[in-house]
PLY file of the C-alpha trace (Angstrom):
ply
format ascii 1.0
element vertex 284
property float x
property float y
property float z
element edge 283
property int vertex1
property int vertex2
end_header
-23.71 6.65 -9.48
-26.24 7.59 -6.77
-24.99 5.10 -4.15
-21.40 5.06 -3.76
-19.85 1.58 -2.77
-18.88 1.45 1.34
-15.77 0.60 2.20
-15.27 0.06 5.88
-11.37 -0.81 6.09
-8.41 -0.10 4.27
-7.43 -4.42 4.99
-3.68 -4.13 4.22
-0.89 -3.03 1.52
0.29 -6.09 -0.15
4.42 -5.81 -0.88
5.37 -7.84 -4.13
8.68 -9.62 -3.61
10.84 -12.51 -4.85
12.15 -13.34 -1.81
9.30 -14.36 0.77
11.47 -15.21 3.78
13.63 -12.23 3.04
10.96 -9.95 2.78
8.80 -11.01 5.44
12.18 -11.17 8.00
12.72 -7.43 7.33
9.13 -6.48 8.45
9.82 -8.43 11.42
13.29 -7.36 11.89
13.09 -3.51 10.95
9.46 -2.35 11.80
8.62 -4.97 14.72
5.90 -6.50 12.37
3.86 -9.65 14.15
3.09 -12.16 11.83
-0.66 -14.00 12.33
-0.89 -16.14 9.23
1.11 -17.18 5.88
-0.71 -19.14 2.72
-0.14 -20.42 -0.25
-2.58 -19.66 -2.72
-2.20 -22.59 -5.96
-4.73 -20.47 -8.47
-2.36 -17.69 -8.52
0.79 -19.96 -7.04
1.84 -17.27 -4.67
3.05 -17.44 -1.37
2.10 -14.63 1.09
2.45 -13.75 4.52
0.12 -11.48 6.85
1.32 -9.59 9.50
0.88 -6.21 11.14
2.93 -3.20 12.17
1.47 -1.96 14.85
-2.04 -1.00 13.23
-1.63 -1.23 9.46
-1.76 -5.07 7.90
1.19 -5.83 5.17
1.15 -8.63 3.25
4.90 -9.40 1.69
3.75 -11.77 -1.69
6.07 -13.96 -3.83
5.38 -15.69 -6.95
6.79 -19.63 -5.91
7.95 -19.89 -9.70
8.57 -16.49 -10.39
9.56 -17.91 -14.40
5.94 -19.26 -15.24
4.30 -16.44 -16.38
1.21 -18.30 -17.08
0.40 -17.13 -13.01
-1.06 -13.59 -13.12
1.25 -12.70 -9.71
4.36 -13.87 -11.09
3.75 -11.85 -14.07
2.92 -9.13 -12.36
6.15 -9.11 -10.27
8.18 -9.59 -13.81
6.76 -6.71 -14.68
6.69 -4.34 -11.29
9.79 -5.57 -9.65
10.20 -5.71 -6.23
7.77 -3.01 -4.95
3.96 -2.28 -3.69
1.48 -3.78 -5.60
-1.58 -2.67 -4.20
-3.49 -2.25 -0.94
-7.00 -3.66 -0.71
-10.64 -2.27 0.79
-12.94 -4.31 2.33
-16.40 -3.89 1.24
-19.78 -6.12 2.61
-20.51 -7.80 -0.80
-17.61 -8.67 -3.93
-19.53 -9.60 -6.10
-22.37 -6.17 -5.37
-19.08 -4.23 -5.87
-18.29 -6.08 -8.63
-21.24 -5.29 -10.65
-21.09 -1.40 -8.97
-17.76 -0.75 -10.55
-18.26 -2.57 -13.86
-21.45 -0.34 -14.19
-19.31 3.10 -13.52
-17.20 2.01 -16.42
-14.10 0.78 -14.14
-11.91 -2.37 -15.18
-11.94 -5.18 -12.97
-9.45 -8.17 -13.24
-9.07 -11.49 -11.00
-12.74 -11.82 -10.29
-13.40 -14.44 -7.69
-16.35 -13.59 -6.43
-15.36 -12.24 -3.06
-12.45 -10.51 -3.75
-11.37 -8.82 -7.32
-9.60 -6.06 -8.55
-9.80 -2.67 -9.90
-7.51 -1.56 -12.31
-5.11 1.48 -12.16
-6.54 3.03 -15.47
-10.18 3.25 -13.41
-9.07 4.32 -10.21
-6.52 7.45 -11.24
-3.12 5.10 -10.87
-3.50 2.52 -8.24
-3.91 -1.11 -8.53
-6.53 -1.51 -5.87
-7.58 -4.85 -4.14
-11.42 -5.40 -3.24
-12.92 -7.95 -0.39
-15.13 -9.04 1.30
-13.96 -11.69 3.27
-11.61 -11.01 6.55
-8.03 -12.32 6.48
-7.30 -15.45 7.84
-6.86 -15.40 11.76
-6.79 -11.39 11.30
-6.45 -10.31 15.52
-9.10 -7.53 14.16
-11.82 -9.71 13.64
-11.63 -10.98 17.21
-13.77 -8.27 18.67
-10.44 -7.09 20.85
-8.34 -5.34 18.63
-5.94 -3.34 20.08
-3.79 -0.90 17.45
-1.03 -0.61 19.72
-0.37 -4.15 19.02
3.06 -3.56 18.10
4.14 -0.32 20.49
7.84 -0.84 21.93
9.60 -1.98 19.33
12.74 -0.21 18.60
11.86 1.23 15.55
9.28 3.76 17.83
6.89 3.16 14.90
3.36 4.17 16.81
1.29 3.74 13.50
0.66 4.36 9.98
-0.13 7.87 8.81
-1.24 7.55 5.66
-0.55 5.58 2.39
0.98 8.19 -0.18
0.48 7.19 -4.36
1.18 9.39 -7.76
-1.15 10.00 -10.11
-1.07 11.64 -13.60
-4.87 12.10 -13.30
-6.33 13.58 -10.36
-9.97 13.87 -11.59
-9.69 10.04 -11.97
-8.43 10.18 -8.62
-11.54 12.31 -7.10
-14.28 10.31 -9.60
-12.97 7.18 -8.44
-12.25 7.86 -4.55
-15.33 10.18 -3.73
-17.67 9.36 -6.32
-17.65 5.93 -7.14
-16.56 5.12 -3.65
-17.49 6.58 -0.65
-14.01 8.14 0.00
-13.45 11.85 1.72
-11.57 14.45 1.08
-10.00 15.81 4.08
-7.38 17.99 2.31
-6.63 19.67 -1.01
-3.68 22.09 -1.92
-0.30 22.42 -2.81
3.05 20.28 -1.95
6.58 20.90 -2.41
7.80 18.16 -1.51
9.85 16.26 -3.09
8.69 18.57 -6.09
6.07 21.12 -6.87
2.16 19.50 -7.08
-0.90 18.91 -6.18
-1.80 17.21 -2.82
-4.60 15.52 -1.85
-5.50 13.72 1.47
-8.61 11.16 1.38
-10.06 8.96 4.32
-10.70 5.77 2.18
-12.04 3.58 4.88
-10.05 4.03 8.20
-7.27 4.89 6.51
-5.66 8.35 5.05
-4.13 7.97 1.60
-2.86 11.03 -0.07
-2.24 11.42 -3.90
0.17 13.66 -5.71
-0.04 15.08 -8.99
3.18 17.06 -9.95
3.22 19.79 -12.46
5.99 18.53 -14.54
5.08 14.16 -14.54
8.54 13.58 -16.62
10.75 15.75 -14.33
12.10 14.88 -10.51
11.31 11.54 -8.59
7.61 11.64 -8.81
8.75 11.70 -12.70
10.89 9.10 -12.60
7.99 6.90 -10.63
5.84 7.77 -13.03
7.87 6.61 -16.15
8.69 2.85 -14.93
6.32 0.17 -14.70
4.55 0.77 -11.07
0.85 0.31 -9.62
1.09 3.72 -7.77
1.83 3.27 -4.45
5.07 5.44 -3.80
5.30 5.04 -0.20
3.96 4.29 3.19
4.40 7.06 5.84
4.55 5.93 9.43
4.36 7.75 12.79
7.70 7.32 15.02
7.77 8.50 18.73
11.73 8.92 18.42
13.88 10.01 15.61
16.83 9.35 17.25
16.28 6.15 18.36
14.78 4.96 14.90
17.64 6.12 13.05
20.08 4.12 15.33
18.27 1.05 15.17
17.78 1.01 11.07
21.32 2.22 10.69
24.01 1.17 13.34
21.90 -2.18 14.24
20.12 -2.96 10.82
22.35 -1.33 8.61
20.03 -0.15 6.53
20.95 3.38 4.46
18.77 5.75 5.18
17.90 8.80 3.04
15.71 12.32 2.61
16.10 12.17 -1.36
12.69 11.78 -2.23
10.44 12.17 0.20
7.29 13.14 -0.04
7.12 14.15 3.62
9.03 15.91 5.98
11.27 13.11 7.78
13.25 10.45 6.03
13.22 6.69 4.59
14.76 3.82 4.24
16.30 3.42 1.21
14.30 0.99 -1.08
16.98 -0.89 -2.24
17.43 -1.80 1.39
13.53 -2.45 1.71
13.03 -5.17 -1.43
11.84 -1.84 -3.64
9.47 -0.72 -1.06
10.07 2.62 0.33
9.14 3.41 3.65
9.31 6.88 5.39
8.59 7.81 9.02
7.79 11.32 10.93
8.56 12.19 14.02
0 1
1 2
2 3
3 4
4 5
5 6
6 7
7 8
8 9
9 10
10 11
11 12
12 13
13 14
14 15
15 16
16 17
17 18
18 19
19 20
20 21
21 22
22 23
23 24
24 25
25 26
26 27
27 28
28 29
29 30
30 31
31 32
32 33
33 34
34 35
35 36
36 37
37 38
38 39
39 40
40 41
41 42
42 43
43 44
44 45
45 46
46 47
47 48
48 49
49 50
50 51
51 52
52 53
53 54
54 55
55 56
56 57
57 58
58 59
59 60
60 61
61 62
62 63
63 64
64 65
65 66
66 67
67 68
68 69
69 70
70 71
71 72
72 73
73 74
74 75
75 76
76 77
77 78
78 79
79 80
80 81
81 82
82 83
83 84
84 85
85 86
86 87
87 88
88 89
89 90
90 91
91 92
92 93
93 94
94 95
95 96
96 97
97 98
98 99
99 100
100 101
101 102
102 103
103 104
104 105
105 106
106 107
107 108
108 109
109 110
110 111
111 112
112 113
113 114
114 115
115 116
116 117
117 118
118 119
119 120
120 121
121 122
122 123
123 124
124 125
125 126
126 127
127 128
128 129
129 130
130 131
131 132
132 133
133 134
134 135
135 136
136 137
137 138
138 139
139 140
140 141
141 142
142 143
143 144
144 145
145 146
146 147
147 148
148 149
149 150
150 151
151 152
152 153
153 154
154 155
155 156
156 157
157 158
158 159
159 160
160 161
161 162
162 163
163 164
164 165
165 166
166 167
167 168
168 169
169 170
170 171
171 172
172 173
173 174
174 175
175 176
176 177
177 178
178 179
179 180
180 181
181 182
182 183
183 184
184 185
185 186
186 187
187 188
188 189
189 190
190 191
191 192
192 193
193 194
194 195
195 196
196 197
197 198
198 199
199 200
200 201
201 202
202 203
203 204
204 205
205 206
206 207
207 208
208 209
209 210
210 211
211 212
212 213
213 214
214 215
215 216
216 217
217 218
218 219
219 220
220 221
221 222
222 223
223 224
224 225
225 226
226 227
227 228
228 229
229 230
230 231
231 232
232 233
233 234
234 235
235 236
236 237
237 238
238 239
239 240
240 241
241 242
242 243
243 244
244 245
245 246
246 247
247 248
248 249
249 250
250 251
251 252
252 253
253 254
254 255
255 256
256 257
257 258
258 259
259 260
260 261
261 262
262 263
263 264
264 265
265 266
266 267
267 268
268 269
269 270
270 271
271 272
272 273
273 274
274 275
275 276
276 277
277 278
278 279
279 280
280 281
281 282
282 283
């Protein structure tokens, strides 16, 4: 393509759950999340909420009858668990996306017009929203945004660092993120953590999102991720002013178990099993 699709905004990462009031409590509760609007959405009978930790938007999601698979969320969640399902970019037309994507040979699903999506097979091995439209009463649309909306909280997050997926593919990856979309590589090389690959950081929007490829994709946790039913978001990374602090406030207050077994960065997590499947890690 000779005109690569703009994306302005990363909008938010959207957390599939079963339990919408647990799920959107922990945000609250663990990461000082501010909630500014919850929905029900009856074409895909879903409930949502929207909220933001400190500048990145997450949007905890839960099938209301999780058993009626008819509903493309619920059987989505049947079939990802409890986990991420996706983050969206926001673009200035859907439906001139739309048509842009379709015409590089990508799969799109849930068309409506202003928002759709791309599927992982197209994109290198994440499920990836697309918009138009801004969110519901989102405080960034209000021409006084302020990213430090959530700074003081006792979890010391200041902000996210970067969005972190798998991939087996990375020249999907690149075609997808720098061709088809006006993405930018900012780095390319070598990781070792939590196993031998390749690394590489993109600015998709105003937002970094790294992928990893490992060398061996049925060996170690990036393995394991690989093998089970996922839509390739491994974890969110946030910035912490104090480790110390953080750790006592998940743990000893919380009591959430935290962990450096898998992590793709040097610092640690919350265990997903505490976090409704979604794995959080934080750097000092």
């Amino acid at each position: 393509m000779s005109n690569r699709v703009h994306v302005s905004r990363i909008i938010h990462t959207i957390h599939a759950t079963t339990d919408i009031t647990k799920c959107r409590q922990l945000y609250l509760d663990a990461l000082g999340g501010l909630v500014f609007a919850e929905n029900y959405f009856p074409a895909e009978d879903r409930d949502a909420a929207l909220l933001y930790v400190t500048d990145h938007m997450m949007e905890p999601m839960a099938p209301r009858h999780p058993d009626d698979l008819s509903k493309p969320f619920a059987r989505m969640t049947a079939k990802i668990g409890q986990a991420f399902h996706s983050f969206e970019i926001k673009v200035a037309s859907g439906k001139a996306a739309s048509a842009a994507f379709r015409e590089a040979g990508c799969t799109v699903a849930g068309d409506y017009g202003v928002f759709f999506f791309v599927k992982p097979e197209s994109t290198g091995g994440v499920l990836l929203e697309v918009c138009e439209l801004p969110m519901p009463n989102d405080p960034y649309e209000r021409g006084n945004w302020n990213p430090a909306v959530g700074a003081g909280h006792a979890c010391s997050v200041r902000g996210l660092d970067h969005i972190a997926c798998v991939t087996r593919d990375m020249a999907a990856v690149l075609r997808f993120f720098t061709e088809i979309i006006d993405g930018e590589v900012l780095e390319d090389g070598r990781t070792s953590l939590p196993q031998p690959g390749r690394r590489v950081m993109l600015r998709v929007g105003d937002t970094r999102v790294a992928f990893i490829q490992p060398d061996d994709i049925s060996d170690g946790p990036l393995g394991a991720f690989l093998a089970r039913e996922q839509n390739g978001i491994y974890a969110l990374v946030w910035a912490i002013e104090d480790e110390p602090a953080a750790r006592a406030h998940f743990e000893d207050k919380l009591g959430l178990r935290l962990t450096q077994a898998g992590c793709i960065a040097h610092g640690f997590a919350i265990g997903p099993e505490d976090f409704l499947g979604a794995r959080h890690e934080f750097l000092a």
